[in-house]
RONU-30348 format. One record per residue (C-alpha): residue number from 1; residue in one letter; y negated, x, z negated. Coordinates in Angstrom, 3 decimals, decimal comma. Example, Ala and Ser with C-alpha at 12.3 -4.5 7.8 and 13.67 -1.06 7.14 Angstrom:
<sites>
  seq  type        yy        xx        zz
    1     A     4,500    12,300    -7,800
    2     S     1,060    13,670    -7,140
</sites>
This chain:
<sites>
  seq  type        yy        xx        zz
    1     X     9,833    -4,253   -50,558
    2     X     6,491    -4,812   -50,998
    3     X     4,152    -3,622   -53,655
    4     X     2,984    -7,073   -54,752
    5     X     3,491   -10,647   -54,423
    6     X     0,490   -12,709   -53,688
    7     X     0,720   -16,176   -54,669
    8     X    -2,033   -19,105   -53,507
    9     X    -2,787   -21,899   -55,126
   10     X    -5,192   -24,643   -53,990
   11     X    -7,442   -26,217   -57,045
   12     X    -8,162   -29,270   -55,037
   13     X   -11,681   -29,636   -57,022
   14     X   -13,940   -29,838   -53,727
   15     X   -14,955   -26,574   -54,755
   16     X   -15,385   -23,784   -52,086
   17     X   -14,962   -20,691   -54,520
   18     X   -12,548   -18,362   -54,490
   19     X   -10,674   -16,898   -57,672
   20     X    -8,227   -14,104   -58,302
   21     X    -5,378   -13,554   -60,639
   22     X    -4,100   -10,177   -61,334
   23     X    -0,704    -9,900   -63,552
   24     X     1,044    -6,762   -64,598
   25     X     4,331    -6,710   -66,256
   26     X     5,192    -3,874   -69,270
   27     X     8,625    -3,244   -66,882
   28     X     6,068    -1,370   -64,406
   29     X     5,080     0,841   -66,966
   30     X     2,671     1,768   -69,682
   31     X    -0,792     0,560   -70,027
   32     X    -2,426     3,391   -68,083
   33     X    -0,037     2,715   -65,545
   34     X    -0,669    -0,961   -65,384
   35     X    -4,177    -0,817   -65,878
   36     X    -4,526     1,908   -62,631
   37     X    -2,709    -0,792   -60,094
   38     X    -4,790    -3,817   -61,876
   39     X    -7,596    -1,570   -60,561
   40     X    -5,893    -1,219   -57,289
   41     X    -5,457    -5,103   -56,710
   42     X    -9,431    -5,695   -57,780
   43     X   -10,456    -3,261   -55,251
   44     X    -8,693    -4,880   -52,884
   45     X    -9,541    -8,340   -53,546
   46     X   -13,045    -7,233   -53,348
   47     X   -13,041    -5,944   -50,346
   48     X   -10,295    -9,209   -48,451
   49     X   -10,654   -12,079   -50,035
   50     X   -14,320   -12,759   -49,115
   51     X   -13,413   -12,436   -45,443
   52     X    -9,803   -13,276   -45,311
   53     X    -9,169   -15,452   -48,334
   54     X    -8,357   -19,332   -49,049
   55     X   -11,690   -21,057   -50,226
   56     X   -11,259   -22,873   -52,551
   57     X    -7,537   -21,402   -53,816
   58     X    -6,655   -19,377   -56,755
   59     X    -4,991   -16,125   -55,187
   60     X    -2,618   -14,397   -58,076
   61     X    -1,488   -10,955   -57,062
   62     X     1,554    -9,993   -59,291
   63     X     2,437    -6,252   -59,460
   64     X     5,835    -4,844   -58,178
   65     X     7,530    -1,931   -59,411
   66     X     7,108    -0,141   -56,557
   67     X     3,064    -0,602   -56,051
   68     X     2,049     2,122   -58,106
   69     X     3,307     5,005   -55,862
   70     X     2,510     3,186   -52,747
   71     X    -0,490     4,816   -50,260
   72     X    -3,441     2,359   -50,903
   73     X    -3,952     2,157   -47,110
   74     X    -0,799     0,857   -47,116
   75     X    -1,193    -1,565   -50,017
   76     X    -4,268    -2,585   -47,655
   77     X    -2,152    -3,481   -44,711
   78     X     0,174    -5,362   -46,867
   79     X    -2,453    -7,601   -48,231
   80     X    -4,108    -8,613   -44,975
   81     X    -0,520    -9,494   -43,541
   82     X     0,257   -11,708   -46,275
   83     X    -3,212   -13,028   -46,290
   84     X    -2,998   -13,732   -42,755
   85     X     0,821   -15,474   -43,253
   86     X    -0,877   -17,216   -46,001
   87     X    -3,953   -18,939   -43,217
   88     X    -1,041   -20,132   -40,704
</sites>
């Protein structure tokens, strides 16, 4: 299971610009907790979606119960597969 879900949404405003969602339920844990893989998921958007994202789409990554404990290289891998699922 994967440590996220990334969703994609096209804004269909002509606009080229990229934005990013990050959610974080209070069933993953307490707000250090959350507020450590919210941290996680903007260090990752920074560094994939300007390469590998959907301009003009809002990208939402929602955090899984598992993502916390997860190696961040492996969060990484995750995020470029479903990016690249998401180009197709």
């Amino acid at each position: 299971m994967p440590g996220f879900v990334l969703l994609v949404h096209d804004r269909k405003d002509g606009s080229d610009g990229m934005r990013i969602g990050i959610t974080v339920t209070k069933k993953i844990g307490g707000a250090v907790v959350r507020n450590r893989m919210k941290r996680r998921f903007r260090a990752l958007a920074r560094e994939f979606l300007p390469l590998q994202g959907v301009a003009g789409a809002d990208h939402i990554l929602i955090g899984r119960a598992g993502g916390i404990e997860r190696d961040f290289d492996d969060l990484k891998r995750q995020l470029v597969k479903a990016l690249a699922k998401v180009a197709q």
